[in-house]
C-alpha positions as CSV (number, residue, x, y, z in Angstrom):
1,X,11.8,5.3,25.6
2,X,12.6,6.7,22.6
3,X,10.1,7.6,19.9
4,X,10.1,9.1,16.5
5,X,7.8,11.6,15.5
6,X,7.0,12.3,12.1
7,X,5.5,16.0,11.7
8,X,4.2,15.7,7.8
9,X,3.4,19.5,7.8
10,X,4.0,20.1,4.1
11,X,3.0,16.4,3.0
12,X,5.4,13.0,3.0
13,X,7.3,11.0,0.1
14,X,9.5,7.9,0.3
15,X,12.6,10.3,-0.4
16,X,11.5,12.8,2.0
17,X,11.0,10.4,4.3
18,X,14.5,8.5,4.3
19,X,16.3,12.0,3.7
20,X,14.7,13.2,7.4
21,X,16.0,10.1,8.7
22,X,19.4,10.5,8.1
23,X,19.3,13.5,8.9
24,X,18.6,12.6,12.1
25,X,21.4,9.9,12.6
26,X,20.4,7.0,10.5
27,X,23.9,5.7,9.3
28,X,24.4,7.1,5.6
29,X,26.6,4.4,4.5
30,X,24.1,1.2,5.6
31,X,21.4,3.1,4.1
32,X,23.1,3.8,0.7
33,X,24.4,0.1,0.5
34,X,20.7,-1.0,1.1
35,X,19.5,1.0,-1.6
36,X,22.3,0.1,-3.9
37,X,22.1,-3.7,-3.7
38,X,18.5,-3.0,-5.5
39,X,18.2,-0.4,-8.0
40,X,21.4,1.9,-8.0
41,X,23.3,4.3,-5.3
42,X,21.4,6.8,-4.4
43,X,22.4,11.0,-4.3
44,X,22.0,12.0,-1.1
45,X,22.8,15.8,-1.1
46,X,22.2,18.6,1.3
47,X,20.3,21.7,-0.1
48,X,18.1,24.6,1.4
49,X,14.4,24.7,1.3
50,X,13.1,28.3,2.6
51,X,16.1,28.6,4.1
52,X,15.8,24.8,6.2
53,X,18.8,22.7,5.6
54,X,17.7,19.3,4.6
55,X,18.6,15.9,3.1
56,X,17.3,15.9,-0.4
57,X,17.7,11.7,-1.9
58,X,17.7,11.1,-5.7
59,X,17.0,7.4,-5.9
60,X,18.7,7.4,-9.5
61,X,15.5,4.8,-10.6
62,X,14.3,4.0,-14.1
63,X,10.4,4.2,-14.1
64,X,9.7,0.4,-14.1
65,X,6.2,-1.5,-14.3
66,X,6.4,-4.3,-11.8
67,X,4.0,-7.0,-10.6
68,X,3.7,-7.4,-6.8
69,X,5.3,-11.1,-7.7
70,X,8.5,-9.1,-9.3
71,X,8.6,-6.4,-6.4
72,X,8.9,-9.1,-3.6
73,X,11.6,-11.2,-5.5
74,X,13.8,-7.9,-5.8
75,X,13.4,-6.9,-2.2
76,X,14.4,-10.3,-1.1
77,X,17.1,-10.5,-3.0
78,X,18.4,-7.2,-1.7
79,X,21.4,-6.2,0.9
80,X,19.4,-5.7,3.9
81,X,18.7,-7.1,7.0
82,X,15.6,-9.8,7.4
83,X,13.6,-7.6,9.4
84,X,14.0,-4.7,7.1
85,X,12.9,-7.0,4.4
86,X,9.7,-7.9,5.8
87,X,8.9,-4.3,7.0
88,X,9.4,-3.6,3.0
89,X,7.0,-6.2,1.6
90,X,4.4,-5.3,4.4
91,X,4.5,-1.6,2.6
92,X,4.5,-3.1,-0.8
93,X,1.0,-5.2,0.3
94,X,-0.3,-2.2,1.3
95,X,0.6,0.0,-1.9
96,X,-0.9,-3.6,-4.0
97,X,-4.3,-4.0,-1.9
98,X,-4.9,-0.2,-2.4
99,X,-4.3,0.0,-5.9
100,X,-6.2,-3.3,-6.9
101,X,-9.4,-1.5,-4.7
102,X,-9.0,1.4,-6.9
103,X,-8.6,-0.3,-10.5
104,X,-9.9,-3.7,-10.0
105,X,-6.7,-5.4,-11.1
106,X,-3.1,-5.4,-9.7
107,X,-1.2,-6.5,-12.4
108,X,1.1,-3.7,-12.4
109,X,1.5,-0.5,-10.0
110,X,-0.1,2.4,-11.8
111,X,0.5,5.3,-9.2
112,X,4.5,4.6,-8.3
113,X,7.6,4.2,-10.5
114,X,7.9,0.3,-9.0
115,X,12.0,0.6,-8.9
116,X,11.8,3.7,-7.5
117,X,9.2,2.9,-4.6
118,X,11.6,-0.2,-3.9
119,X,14.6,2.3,-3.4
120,X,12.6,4.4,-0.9
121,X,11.0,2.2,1.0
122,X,14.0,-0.8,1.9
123,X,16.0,2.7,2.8
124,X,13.4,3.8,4.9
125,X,13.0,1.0,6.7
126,X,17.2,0.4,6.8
127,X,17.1,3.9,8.5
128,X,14.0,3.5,10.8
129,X,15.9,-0.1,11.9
130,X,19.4,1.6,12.0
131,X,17.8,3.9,14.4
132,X,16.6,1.8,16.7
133,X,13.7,3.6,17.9
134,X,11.1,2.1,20.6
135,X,7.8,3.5,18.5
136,X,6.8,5.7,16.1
137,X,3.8,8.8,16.2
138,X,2.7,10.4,12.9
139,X,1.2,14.1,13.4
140,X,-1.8,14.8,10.6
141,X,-0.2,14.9,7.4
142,X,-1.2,18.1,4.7
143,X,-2.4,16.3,1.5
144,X,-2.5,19.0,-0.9
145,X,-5.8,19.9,-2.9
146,X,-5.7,20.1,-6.9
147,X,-5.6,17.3,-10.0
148,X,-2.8,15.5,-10.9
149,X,-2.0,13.9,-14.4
150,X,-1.6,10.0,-14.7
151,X,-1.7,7.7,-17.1
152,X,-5.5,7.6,-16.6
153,X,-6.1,11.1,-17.3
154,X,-6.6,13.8,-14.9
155,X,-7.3,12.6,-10.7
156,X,-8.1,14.6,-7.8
157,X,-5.9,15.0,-4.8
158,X,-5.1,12.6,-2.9
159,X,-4.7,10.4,-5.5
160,X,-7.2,7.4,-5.4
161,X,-4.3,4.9,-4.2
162,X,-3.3,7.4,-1.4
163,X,-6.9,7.9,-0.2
164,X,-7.0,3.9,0.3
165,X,-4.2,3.9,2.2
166,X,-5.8,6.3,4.3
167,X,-8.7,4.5,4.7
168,X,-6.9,1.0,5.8
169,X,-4.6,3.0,8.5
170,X,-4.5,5.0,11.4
171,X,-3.5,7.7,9.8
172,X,-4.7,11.4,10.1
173,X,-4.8,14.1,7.7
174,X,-5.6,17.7,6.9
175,X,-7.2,18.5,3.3
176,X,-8.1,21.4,1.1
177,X,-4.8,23.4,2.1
178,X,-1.7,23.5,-0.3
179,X,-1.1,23.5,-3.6
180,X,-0.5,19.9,-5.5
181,X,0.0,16.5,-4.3
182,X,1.8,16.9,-1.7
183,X,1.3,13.5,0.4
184,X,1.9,10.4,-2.1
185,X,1.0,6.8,-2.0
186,X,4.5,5.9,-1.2
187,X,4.6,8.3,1.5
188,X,2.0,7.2,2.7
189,X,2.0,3.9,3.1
190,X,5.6,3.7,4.6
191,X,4.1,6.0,7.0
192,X,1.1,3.7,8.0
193,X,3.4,0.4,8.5
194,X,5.7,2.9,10.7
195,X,3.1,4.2,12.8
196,X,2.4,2.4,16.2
197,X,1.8,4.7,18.7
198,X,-1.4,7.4,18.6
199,X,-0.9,11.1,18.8
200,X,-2.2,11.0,22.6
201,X,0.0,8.2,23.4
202,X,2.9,10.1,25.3
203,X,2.7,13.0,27.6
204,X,5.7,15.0,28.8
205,X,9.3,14.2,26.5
206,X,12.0,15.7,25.3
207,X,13.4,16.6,22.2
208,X,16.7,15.0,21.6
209,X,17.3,15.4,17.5
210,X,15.6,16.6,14.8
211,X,16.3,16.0,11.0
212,X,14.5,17.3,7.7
213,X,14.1,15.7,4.9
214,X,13.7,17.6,1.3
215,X,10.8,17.7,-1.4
216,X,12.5,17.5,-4.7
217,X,10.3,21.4,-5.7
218,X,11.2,24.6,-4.1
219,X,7.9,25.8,-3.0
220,X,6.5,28.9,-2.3
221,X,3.8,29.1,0.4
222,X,6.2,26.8,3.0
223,X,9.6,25.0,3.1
224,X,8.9,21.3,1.1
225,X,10.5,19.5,3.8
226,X,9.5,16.7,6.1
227,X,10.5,17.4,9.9
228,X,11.0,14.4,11.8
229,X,11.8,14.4,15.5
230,X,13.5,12.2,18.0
231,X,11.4,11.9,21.4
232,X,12.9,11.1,24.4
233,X,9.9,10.0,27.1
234,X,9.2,7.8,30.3
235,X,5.8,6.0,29.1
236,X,4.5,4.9,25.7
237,X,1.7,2.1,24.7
238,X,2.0,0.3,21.9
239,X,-1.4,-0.9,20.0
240,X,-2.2,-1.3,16.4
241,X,-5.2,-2.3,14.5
242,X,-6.2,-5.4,13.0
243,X,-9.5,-6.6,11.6
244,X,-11.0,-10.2,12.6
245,X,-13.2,-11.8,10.1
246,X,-15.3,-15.1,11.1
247,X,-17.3,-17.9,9.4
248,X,-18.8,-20.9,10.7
249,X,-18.7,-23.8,8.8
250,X,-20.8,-27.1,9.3
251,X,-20.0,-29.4,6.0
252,X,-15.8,-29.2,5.4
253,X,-13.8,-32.1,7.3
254,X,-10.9,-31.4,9.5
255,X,-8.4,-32.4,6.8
256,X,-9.4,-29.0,4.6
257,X,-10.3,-26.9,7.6
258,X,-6.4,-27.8,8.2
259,X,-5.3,-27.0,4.8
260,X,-7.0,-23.5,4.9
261,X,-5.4,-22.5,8.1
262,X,-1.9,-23.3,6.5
263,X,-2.6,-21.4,3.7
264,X,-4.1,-18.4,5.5
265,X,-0.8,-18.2,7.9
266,X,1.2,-18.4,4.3
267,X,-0.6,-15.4,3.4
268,X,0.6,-13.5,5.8
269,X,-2.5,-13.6,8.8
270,X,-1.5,-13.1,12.3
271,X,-3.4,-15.6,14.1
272,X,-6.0,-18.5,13.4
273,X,-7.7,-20.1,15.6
274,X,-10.5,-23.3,15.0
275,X,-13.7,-23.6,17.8
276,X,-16.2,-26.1,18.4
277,X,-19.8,-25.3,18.6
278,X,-23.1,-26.3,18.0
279,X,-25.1,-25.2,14.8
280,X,-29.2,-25.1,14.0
281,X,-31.0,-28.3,14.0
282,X,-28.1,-29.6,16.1
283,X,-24.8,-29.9,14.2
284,X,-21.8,-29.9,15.0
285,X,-19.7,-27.1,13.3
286,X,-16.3,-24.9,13.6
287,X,-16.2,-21.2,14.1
288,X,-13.3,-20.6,12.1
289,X,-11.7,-16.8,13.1
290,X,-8.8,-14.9,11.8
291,X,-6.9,-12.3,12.5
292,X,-5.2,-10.0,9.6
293,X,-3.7,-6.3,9.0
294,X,-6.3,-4.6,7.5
295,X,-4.9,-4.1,4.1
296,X,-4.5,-8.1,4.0
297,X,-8.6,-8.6,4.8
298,X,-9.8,-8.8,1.1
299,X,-7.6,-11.8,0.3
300,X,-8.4,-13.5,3.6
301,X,-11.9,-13.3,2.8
302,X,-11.3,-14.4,-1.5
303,X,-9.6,-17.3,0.4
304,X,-12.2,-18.4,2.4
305,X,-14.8,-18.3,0.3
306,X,-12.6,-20.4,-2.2
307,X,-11.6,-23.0,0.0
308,X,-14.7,-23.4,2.4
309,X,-17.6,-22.4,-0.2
310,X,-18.9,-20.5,3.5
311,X,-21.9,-18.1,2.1
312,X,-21.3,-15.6,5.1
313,X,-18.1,-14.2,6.4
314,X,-18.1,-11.5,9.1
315,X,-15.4,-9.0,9.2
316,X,-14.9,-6.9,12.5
317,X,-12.8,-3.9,11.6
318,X,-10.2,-2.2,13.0
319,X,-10.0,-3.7,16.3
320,X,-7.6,-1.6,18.9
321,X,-5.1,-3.9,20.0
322,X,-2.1,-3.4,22.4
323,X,1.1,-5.7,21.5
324,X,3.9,-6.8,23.7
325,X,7.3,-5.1,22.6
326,X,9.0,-7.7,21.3
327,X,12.2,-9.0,18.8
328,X,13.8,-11.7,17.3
329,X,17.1,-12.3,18.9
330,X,19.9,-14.9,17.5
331,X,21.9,-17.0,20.2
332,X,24.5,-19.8,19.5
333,X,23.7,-23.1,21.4
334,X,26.0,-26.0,21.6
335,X,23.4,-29.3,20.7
336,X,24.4,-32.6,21.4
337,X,28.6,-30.9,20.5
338,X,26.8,-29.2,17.1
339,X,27.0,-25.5,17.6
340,X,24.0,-23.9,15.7
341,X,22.0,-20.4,15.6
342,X,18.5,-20.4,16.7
343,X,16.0,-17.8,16.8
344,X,14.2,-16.8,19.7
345,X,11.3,-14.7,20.3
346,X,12.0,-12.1,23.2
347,X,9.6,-10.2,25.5
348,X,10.3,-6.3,26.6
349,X,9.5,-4.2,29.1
350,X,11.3,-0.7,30.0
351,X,13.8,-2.3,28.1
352,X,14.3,-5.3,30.2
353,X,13.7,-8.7,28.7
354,X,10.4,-10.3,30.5
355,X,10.3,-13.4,28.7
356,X,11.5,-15.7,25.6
357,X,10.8,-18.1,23.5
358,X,12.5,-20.6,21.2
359,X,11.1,-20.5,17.6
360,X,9.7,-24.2,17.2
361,X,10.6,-24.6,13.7
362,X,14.1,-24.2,13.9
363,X,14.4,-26.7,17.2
364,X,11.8,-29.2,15.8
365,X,14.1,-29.3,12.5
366,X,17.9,-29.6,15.1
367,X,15.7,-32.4,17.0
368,X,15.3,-34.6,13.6
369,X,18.8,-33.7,12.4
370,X,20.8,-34.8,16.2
371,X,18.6,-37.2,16.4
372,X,17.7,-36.1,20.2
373,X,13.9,-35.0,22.2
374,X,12.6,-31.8,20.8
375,X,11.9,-30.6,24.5
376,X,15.9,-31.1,25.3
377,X,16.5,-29.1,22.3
378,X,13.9,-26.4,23.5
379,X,15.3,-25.9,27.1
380,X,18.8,-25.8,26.2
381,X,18.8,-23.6,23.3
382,X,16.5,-21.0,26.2
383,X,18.9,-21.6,29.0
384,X,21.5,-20.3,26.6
385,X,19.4,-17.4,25.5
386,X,19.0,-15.8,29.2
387,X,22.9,-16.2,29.5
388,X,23.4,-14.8,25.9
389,X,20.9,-11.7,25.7
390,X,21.8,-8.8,27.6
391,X,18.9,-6.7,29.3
392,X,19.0,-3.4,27.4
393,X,16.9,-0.3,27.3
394,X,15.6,0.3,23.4
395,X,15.7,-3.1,22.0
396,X,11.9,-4.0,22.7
397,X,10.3,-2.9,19.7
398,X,7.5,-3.6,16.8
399,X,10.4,-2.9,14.4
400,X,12.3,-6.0,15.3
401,X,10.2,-8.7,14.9
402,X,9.6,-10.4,11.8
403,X,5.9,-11.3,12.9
404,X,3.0,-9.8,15.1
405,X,1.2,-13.1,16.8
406,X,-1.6,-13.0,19.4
């Protein structure tokens, strides 16, 4: 397998982050075109820190105050791939629900330049997919010590935002060393949606590359530079965290219960699910769970509440959970004589593929159009994908799937 190690030793920031990456062998050119398409060509220049070669990137950003609404529409309407896309807005939701805890409101980003968060993080996560890594492992990042000037006055370090980011990830760091902010909220929070393996999670491997990425300072107690190394090992297990929040419900009819759990999957939860049981004095109710990334729990609960009027909702957090590798693979099917690409939903192991799955959406919606059973649509657009996909080491991985379902 191989695995990316970020070792944050003098703090992280979206430019260090994708300058360390292609300095390990992302592809320049796809991740220049990415950040391009959105807010301009980036400088990507190689300069010494301490005497370190590393890849310093100048995103060549305007500061820009953006809503959450205006951040999504510009990454959609980017030049990357689908996968990188969603990686990018998961970051972004993370960055929102952290600043909205800290100032109540989230009507703009107070503690990044928007355009300039954009540029980092779609060429991060171009880079991190270019790579095509199985896993990622984050060593405990150095977050400075000191106050920084906002537009709030004066803040300790970690910045407020950065802390929450902290809080709502499975991140490590080490404090009261270094001068100045030297971990951001951008940084950060690329580096939370990244990580899916723990420290411990590998034994024995070997190094096969190593790139650095720059801090825009010279500084003078140790080279500003993120190292980031590329692990070569036998085992790995994937896990991440999620928090489960329940309510039971004895008064809402099915018709709403069914609205909710739309709108809850809309949101962006990873799995809902509805249970019978038996309430006080005898009545019959629902148990209605759901399971969400941690930094989407607030507005899971704000929704429930809203929609149910429920006066109790319990919220397990951070539950340990391990996760199939997995991706979304294309395949062209030939349908009744219509040829079409579907999406299906593979399985991995050691980098062999264990099991697939057509998405539903797409064959329920060629069923209505050919006019045929959805079930013949089903099997033959499968039969095709175990001819099509080829069993390859590396391709199993959280990084190519656009959704993480129980």
């Amino acid at each position: 397998m191989r695995i990316l190690l970020f070792d944050p030793f003098h703090g992280a920031a979206g430019d260090m982050i994708v300058g360390s990456l292609i300095d390990l062998g992302a592809d320049r050119s796809i991740v220049e075109k990415v950040m391009d398409s959105i807010v301009a060509k980036p400088v990507i220049t190689y300069v010494k820190r301490k005497g370190i070669h590393a890849v310093h990137v100048n995103t060549c950003a305007h500061v820009e105050r953006r809503d959450l609404k205006e951040v999504l529409e510009r990454i959609s309407s980017s030049d990357a791939p689908a996968l990188v896309k969603e990686m990018a807005k998961r970051i972004f939701f993370r960055l929102h629900s952290a600043e909205k805890k800290v100032h109540g409101t989230s009507n703009h980003f107070h503690e990044v330049g928007a355009d300039d968060a954009i540029s980092e993080i779609l060429g991060a996560c171009a880079a991190l997919h270019n790579l095509a890594i199985d896993g990622v492992i984050v060593q405990p990042i150095l977050v400075g010590k000191g106050y920084i000037e906002t537009m709030h006055g004066k803040i300790p370090i970690p910045a407020p935002a950065t802390v929450e980011i902290f809080k709502n990830s499975k991140l490590e760091i080490i404090a009261g060393i270094g001068e100045g902010e030297l971990c951001t909220p951008t940084g950060a929070a690329i580096l939370a949606e990244f990580q899916s393996f723990g420290i411990d999670s590998i034994s024995s491997s070997r190094i096969i590359a190593v790139g650095y990425g720059a801090g825009t300072n010279e500084t003078e107690d140790m080279p500003n530079v993120l190292r980031t190394l590329l692990l070569e090992t036998d085992t790995a297990h994937y896990y991440d965290e999620v928090d489960v929040i329940e309510t039971n419900v004895d008064d809402v009819s099915g018709e709403v219960i069914a609205y909710v759990i739309d709108r809850l999957m809309g949101e962006g939860a990873l799995d809902t699910s509805i249970i019978p049981l038996s309430m006080k004095k005898g009545r019959p109710g629902h148990l209605i769970r759901v399971i969400c990334e941690p930094p989407l729990t607030t507005r899971i609960i704000d929704i429930l509440i809203e929609e149910l009027g429920t006066l109790g909702i319990r919220c397990l957090e951070s539950v340990h959970r391990f996760i199939a590798s997995r991706t979304i693979e294309k395949v062209s099917s030939s349908i009744k004589g219509q040829v079409r690409m579907v999406g299906v939903k593979c399985s991995w192991k050691n980098g062999n593929l264990v099991s697939l799955k057509a998405e539903f959406e797409q064959c329920r919606a060629l069923a209505v159009e050919l006019d045929i059973p959805l079930k013949e649509v089903i099997r033959t657009v499968e039969e095709t994908a175990w001819k099509e996909i080829p069993y390859r080491k590396g391709q199993g991985d959280k990084y190519g799937s656009t959704e993480h379902r129980e």
